[in-house]
N, C-alpha and C positions, 0 to 999 in steps of 0.2 A: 504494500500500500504506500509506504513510504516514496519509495523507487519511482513509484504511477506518479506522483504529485510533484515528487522533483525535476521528473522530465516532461508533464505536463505547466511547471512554471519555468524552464528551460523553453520550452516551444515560444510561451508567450514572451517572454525577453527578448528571443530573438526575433519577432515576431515587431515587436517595439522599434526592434533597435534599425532591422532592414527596411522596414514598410511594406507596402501592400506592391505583389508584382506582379499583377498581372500588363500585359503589354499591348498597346492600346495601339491599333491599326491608321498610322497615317498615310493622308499619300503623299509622295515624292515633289510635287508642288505644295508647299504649305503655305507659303502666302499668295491672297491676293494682292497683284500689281495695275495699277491703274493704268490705261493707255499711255500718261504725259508722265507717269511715274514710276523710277525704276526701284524707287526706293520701300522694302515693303512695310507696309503699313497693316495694323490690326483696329479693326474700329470697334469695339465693344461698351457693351450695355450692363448695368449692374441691376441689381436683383430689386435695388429699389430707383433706378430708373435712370443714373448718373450716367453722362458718358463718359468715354476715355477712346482717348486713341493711343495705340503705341507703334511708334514709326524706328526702325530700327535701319538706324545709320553709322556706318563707319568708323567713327568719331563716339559713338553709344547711342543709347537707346532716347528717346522722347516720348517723356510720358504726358501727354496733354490731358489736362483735366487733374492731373496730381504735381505740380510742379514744384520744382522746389523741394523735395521729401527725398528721403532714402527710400527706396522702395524694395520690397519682401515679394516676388512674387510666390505666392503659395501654391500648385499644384494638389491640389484634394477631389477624392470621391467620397461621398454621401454615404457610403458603404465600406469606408477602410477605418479600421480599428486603430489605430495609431493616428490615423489625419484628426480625428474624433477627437482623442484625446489631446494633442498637440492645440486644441483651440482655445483652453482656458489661458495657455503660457503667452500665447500669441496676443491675446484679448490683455494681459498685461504689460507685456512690454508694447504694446500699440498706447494704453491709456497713460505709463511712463511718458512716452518720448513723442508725443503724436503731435504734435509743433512740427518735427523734422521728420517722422518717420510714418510709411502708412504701407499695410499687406493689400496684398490685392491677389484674392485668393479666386483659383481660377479651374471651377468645375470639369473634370474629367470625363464624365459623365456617368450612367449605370455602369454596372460591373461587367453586364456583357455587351455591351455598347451604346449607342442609341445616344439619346440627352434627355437629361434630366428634365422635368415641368417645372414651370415658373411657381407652381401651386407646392410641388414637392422643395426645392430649395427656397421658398418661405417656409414653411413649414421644419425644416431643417435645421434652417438660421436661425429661429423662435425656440425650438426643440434646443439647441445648442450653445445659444445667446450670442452668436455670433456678432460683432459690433464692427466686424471691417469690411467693406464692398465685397462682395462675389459677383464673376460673370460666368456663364454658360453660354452653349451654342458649338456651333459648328466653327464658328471663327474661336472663339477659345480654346478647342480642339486643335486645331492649325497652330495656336503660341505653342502647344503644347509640342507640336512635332517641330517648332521652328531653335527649340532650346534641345531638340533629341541629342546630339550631340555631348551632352554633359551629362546624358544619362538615357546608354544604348539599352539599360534594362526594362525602362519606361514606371520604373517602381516608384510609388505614393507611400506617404507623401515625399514631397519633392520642392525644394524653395530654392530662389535665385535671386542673390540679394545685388543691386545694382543702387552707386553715389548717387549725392544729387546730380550729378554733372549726366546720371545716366550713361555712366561704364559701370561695368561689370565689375562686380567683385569677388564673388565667389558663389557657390553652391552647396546644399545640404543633401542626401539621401538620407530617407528614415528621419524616424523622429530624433529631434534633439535636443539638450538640457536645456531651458529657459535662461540660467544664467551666463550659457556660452551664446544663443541667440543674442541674448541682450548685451554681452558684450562685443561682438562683432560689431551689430548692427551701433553699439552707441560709439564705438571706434570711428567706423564709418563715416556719419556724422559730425565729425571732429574733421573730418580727412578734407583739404580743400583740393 
C-alpha cells in the first residue's frame, strides 16, 4: 500500500513538474500575412472583449493594446492539471507588479482539438478566478505554433516571457515556483 501511494505521488510531481503533453496539430503557415504586409501579425480578442494585436518583428515582438508591460504569454488548456493550478501564483505576481507586468494567457483549446466556447472559458475564468485577459480561437492556435520552436513537444503549460521593448526573454515548460516566476519577471522589468 505504501509502495501504491509513493509512486502514485511520484506520477503527480512529475506530472506538475513537465505539464500536460499532448501535441496540438498546426499547420506549416501559422500566421496570417496581409497582402501590403510581410510582417506577421496576430489580431486577437479577449474573453471579455479587449483587443490586442501582436505583430512580430525582427527587432521583437509588439504588443498593441498592452504597451509598455512585460508581458507573460501563458499557453493553457481548460483541461490541464498543472495550467489549473499555476493560476493562483500567476493571479499574484500579476496583482504585485501589474503597473509593468500583464499575462496574456492564451487558450489551446479542448484536449482533442477543436476551440473552446466563449460560454465555457467564462465559465472557467469565474470557476478559477482568473483576473488576467484570455484569448481563444483559431488565431490563438496559430501564436501557438508561431512560438513551436521553443517547444517541439507542444506540452502545457507553457509561458514566454518577452521586455517591454518586446524581445524575448526567455521561456518556461511545466509548471513553475511563483517565487522564480516573480523573480525573473521583476528582473525583467528593471532590465532597460
Amino acid at each position: 500500500m505504501k509502495i501504491k501511494k509513493i509512486t502514485i505521488l511520484s506520477f503527480l510531481a512529475l506530472l506538475l513538474i513537465t505539464g500536460c503533453g499532448e501535441k496540438e496539430q498546426i499547420e506549416e503557415n501559422v500566421v496570417v500575412e496581409s497582402e501590403k504586409e510581410t510582417t506577421p501579425k496576430f489580431n486577437l480578442k479577449t474573453t471579455s472583449g479587449k483587443e490586442i494585436s501582436i505583430i512580430m518583428k525582427k527587432e521583437g515582438w509588439e504588443f498593441q493594446g498592452l504597451e509598455d508591460k512585460v508581458i507573460l504569454l501563458n499557453f493553457f488548456g481548460t483541461w490541464c492539471p498543472p495550467c489549473k493550478a499555476e493560476i493562483p501564483h500567476l493571479n499574484t505576481i500579476r496583482s504585485k507588479l501589474k503597473k509593468d507586468f500583464e499575462v496574456l494567457a492564451i487558450d489551446v483549446g479542448p484536449r482533442g482539438g477543436g476551440l473552446n466556447s466563449a460560454e465555457h472559458l467564462a465559465e472557467f475564468k469565474k470557476e478559477f478566478n482568473v483576473t488576467y485577459p484570455i484569448v481563444s480561437g483559431e488565431i490563438a492556435k496559430r501564436l501557438f505554433g508561431a512560438v513551436s520552436e521553443l517547444n517541439p513537444s507542444g506540452s502545457i503549460p507553457f509561458m514566454v516571457l518577452f521586455n517591454k521593448q518586446g524581445k524575448y526573454v526567455q521561456y518556461y515548460i511545466g509548471m513553475k515556483p511563483e517565487e522564480m516566476l516573480f523573480h525573473d519577471i521583476s528582473t525583467t522589468i528593471k532590465m532597460k
